[in-house]
C-alpha positions as CSV (number, residue, x, y, z in Angstrom):
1,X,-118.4,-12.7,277.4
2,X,-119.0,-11.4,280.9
3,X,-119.6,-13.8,283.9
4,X,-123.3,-11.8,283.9
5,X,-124.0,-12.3,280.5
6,X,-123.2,-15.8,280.7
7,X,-125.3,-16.5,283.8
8,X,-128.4,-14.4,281.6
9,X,-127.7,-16.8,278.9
10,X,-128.2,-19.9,280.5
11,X,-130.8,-18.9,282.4
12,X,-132.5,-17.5,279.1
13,X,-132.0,-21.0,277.9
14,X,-133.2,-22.7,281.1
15,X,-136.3,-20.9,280.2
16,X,-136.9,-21.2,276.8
17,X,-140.6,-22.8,275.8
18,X,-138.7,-25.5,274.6
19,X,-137.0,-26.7,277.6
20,X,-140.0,-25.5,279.6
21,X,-141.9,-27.9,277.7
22,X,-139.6,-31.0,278.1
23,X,-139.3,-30.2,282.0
24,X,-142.8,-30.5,282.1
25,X,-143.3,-33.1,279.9
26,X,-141.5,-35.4,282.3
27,X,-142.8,-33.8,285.3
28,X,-146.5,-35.5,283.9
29,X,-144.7,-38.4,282.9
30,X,-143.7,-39.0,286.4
31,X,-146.6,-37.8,288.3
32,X,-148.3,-40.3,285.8
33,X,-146.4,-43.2,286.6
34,X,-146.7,-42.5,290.3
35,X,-150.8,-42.7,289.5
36,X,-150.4,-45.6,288.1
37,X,-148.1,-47.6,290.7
38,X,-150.2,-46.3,293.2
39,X,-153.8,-47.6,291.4
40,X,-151.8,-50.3,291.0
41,X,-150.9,-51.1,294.6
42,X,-154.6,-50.4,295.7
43,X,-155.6,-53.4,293.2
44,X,-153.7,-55.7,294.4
45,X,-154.3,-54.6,298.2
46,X,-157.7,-54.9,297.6
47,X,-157.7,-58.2,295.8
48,X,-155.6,-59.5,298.8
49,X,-158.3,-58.2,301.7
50,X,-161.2,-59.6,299.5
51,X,-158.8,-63.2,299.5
52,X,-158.3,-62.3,303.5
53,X,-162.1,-61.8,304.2
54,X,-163.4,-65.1,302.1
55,X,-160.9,-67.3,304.4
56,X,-162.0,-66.1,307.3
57,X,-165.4,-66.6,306.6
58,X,-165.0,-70.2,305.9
59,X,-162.7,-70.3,309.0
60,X,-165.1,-68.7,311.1
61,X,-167.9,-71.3,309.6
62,X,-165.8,-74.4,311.2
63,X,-166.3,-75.0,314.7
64,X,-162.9,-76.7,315.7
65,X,-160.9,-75.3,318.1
66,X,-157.6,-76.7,316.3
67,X,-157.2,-77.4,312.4
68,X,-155.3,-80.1,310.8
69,X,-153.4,-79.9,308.0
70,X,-156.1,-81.0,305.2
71,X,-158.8,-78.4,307.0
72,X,-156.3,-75.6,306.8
73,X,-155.7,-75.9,303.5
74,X,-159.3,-76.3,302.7
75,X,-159.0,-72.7,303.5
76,X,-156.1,-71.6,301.5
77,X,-154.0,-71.9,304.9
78,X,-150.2,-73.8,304.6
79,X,-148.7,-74.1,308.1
80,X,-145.2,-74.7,308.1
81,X,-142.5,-75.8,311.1
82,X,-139.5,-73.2,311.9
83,X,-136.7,-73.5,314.4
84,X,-136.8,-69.9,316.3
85,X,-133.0,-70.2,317.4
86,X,-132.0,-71.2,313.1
87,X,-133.9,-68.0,312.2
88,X,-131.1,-65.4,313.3
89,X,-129.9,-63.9,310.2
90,X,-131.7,-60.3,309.6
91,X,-130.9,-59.1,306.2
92,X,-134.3,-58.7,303.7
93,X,-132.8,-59.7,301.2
94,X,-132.2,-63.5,302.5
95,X,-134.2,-64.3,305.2
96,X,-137.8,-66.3,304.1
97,X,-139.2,-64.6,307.3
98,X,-140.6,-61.1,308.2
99,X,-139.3,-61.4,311.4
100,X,-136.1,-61.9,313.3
101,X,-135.0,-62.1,316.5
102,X,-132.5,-60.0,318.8
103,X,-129.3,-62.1,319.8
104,X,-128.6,-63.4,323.7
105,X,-125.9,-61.0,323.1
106,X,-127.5,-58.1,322.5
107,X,-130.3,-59.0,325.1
108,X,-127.2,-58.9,327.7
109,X,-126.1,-55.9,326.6
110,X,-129.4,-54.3,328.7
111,X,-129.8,-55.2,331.8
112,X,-132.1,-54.7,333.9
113,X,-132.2,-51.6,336.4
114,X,-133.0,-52.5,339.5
115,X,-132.6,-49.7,341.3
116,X,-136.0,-48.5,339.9
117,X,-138.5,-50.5,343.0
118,X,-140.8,-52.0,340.4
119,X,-138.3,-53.3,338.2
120,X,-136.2,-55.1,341.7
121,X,-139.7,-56.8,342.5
122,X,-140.6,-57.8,339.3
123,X,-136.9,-59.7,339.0
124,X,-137.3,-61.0,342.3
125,X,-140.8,-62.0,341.5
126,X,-139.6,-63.5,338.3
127,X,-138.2,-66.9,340.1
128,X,-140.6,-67.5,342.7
129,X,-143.5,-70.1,342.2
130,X,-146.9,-67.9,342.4
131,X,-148.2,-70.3,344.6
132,X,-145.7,-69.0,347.3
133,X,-143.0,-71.5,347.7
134,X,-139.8,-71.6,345.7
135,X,-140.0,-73.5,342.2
136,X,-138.4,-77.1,342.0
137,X,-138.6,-79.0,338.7
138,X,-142.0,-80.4,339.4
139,X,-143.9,-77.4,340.6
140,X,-145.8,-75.5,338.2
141,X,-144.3,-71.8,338.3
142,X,-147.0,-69.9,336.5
143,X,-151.0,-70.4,336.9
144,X,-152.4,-70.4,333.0
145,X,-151.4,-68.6,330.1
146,X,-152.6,-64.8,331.1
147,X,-149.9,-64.9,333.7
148,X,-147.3,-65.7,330.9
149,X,-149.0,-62.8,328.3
150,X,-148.3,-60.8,331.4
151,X,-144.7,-62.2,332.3
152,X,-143.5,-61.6,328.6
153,X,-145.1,-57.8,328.9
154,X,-142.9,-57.1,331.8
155,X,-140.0,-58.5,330.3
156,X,-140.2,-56.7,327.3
157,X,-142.1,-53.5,328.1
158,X,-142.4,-53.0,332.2
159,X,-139.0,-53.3,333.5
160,X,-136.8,-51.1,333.3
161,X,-133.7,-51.4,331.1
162,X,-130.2,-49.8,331.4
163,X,-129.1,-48.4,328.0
164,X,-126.1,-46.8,328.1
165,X,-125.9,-44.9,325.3
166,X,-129.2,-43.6,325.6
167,X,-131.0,-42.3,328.7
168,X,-134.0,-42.1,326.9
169,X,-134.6,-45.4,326.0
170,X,-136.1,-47.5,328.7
171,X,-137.4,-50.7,328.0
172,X,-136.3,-54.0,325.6
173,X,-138.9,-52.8,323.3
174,X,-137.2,-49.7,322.7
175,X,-134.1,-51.1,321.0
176,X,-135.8,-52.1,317.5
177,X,-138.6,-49.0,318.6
178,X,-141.5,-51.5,319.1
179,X,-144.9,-49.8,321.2
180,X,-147.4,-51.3,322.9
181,X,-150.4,-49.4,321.2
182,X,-153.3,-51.6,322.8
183,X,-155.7,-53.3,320.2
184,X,-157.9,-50.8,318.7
185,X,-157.9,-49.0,316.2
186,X,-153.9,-49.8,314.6
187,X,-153.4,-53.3,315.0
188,X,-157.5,-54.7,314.7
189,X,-160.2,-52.3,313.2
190,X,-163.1,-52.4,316.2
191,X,-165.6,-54.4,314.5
192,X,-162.8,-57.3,313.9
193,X,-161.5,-56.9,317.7
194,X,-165.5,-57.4,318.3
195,X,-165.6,-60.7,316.8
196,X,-162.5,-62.1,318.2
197,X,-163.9,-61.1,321.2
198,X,-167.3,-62.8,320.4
199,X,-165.4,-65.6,319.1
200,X,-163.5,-66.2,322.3
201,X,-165.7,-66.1,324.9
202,X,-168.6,-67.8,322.9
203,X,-168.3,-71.2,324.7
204,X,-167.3,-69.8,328.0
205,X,-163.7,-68.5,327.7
206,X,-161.9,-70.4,324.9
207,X,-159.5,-67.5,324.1
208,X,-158.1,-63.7,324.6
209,X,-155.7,-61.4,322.0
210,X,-153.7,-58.8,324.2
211,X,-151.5,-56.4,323.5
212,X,-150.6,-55.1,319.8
213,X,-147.4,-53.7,319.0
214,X,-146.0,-51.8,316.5
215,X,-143.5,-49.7,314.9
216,X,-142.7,-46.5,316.3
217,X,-142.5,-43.5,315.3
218,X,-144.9,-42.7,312.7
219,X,-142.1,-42.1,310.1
220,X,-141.2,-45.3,311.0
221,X,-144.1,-47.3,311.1
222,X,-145.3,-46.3,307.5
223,X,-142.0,-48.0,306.5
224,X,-142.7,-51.4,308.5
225,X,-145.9,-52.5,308.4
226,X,-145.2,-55.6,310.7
227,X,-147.7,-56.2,313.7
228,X,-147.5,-58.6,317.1
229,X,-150.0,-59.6,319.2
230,X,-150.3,-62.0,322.4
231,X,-152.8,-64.3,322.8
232,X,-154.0,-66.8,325.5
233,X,-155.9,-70.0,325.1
234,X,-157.9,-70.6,327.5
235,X,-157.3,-74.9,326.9
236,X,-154.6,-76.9,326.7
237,X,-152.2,-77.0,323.8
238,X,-152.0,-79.1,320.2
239,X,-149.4,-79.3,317.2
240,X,-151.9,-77.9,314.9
241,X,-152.3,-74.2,314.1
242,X,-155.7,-73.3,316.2
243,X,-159.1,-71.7,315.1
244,X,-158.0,-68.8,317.6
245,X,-154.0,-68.3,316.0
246,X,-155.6,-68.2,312.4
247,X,-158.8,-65.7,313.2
248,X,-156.4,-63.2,315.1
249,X,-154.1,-63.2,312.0
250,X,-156.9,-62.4,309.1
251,X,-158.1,-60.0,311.6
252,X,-154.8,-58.0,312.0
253,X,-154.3,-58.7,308.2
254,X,-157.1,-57.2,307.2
255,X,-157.0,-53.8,309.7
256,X,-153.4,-53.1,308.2
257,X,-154.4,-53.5,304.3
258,X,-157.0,-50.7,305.0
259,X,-155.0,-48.5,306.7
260,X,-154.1,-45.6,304.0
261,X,-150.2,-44.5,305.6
262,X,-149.6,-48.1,304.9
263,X,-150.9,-48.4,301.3
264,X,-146.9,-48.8,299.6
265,X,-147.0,-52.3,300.9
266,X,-148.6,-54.9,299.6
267,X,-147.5,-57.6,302.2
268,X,-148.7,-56.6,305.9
269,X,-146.7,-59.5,308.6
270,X,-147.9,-60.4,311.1
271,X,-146.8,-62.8,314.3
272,X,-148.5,-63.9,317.2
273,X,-147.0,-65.2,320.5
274,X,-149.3,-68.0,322.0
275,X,-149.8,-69.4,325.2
276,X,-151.7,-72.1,326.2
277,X,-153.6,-72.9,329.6
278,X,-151.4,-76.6,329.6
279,X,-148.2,-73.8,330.4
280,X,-147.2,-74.5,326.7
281,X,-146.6,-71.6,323.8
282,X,-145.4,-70.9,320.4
283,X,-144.6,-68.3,318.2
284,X,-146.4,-67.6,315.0
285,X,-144.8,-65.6,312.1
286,X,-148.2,-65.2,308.4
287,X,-148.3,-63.4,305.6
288,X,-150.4,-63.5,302.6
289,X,-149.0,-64.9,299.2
290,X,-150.3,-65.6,296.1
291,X,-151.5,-68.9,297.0
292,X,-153.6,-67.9,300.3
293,X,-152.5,-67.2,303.9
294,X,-148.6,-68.4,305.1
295,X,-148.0,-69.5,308.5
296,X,-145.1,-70.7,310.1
297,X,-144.8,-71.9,313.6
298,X,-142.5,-72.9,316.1
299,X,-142.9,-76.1,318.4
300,X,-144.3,-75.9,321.8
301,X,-142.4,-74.8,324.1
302,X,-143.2,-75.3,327.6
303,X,-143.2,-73.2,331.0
304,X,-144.3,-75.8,334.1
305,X,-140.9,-75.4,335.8
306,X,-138.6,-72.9,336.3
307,X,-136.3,-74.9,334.7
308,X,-138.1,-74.8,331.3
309,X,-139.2,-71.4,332.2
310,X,-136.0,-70.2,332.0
311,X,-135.3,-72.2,328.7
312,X,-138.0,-70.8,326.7
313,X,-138.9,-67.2,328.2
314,X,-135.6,-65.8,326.8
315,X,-136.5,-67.1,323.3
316,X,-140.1,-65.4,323.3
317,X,-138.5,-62.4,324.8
318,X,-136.0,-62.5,321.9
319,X,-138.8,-62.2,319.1
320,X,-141.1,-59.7,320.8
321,X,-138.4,-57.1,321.0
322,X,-136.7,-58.0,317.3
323,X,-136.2,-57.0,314.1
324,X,-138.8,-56.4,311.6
325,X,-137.5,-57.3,308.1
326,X,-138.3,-58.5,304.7
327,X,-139.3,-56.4,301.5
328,X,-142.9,-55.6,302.1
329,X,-143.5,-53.8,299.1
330,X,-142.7,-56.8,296.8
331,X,-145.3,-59.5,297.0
332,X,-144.4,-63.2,296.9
């Protein structure tokens, strides 16, 4: 047999009604069970925004400004304790957490360029006391908690970076691809960002969200669902998980579970980095489970002298520029 009339044979055969049938036989088979994984997905996503929406309607019914335990989990809310500088190990497959932060190391690795003029002030700026005299361990170095949402923007997203491998990064943000994409419409749908705002301000000024980051680019993003935001409190700080904290994360919860590009996963993280007016802050890592909303949170750290300044910055730096991790397509 010739090489031609071999190659017309198979391709005779590759053609036959038979084989045509079986090809696409499984072709529906798998388009079906692609159907049915997807319906399958949208169920469960909507089950979890309906769970979402009925907490934060009891949540936004209670009037305290911070929530003990036994009222948090009148809501289907269990806050749990985690020690930032333990959580360090970022494989999904091992780490309870959906987030993880950068090493000192690799922090060090990018330092700052201060050649560029904005970046030199902002690192002069950076240990001076904003009341105009130098710090000393008793002086207060910041003025209330917007001026540490905006001291942790800089650090992470203002100044200028050296990378040396790649002139086109420029900031810590860039190293895990984070982007500041403001509030509306990613990270909160604009009705939800209306009622924080309503929320916050509706006996005087009790509380702000700034900033929402995400994953970047697109192709990237509708793998990693994860969100951050910043918020300040506008009052000093407790222990216990505040009315604020919990509203900005069933709002950001329930903006990601509607947003189609992100309809593989069924578990949308989210953490929030919170400052307090007492120079005091946390970070804040939820999810939704089975059993209602997830929080962990750090302790307080504080920020009234440059000495703890320079303690606990680095840390909250750390997180806002980290890894995003965890199997969000699996739900737990």
């Amino acid at each position: 047999m010739s090489l031609c009339d071999g190659a017309s044979r198979a391709l005779r055969d590759l053609c036959s009604p038979f084989n045509l049938r079986n090809n696409n036989k499984e072709a529906e088979e798998n388009y079906q069970k692609d159907n049915d994984d997807a319906d399958i997905r949208a169920e469960a996503r909507e089950k979890t925004f309906d769970s979402v929406y009925d907490i934060m309607m009891s949540v936004l019914d209670c009037k305290d400004t911070y929530f003990d335990e036994k009222t948090a989990n009148s809501f289907h809310v269990t806050v749990k304790y985690f020690e930032p500088e333990d959580n360090t190990d970022n494989a999904a497959s091992c780490s309870p957490f959906f987030f993880s932060p950068l090493s000192a190391e690799i922090i060090d690795c990018f330092p700052f360029n201060v050649e560029e003029e904005g970046t030199k002030w902002f690192v002069e700026a950076l240990g001076k006391c904003e009341f105009g005299d130098q710090p000393s361990k008793k002086r207060k170095i910041s003025r209330d908690a917007s001026s540490l949402v905006g001291k942790l923007r800089w650090l992470v997203g203002g100044a200028l970076r050296i990378f040396p491998d790649d002139t086109k990064k420029r900031y810590l943000l860039n190293i895990e691809n984070w982007w500041n994409l403001g509030l509306c419409p990613e990270v909160f749908r604009e009705d939800l960002i209306d009622m924080l705002n309503a929320t916050g301000y509706s006996r005087n000024r009790m509380f702000a969200v700034y900033d929402g980051y995400v994953a970047v680019p697109s192709s990237r993003r509708i793998n990693e669902p994860h969100v951050s935001v910043t918020i300040e409190h506008s009052y000093a700080a407790s222990d216990s998980i505040s009315r604020a904290e919990v509203l900005t994360i069933l709002a950001a919860t329930m903006t990601q579970l509607e947003h189609k590009h992100l309809g593989e996963h069924y578990i949308t993280p989210v953490m929030v980095v919170s400052f307090m007016d007492s120079l005091q802050g946390r970070i804040v890592m939820a999810n939704m489970t089975n059993d209602g909303l997830l929080i962990h949170k750090s302790k307080l750290y504080d920020f009234r002298t440059q000495e703890e300044f320079d303690a606990s910055m680095p840390v909250f730096t750390r997180y806002m520029a980290g890894y995003r991790i965890g199997d969000t397509r699996q739900f737990r």
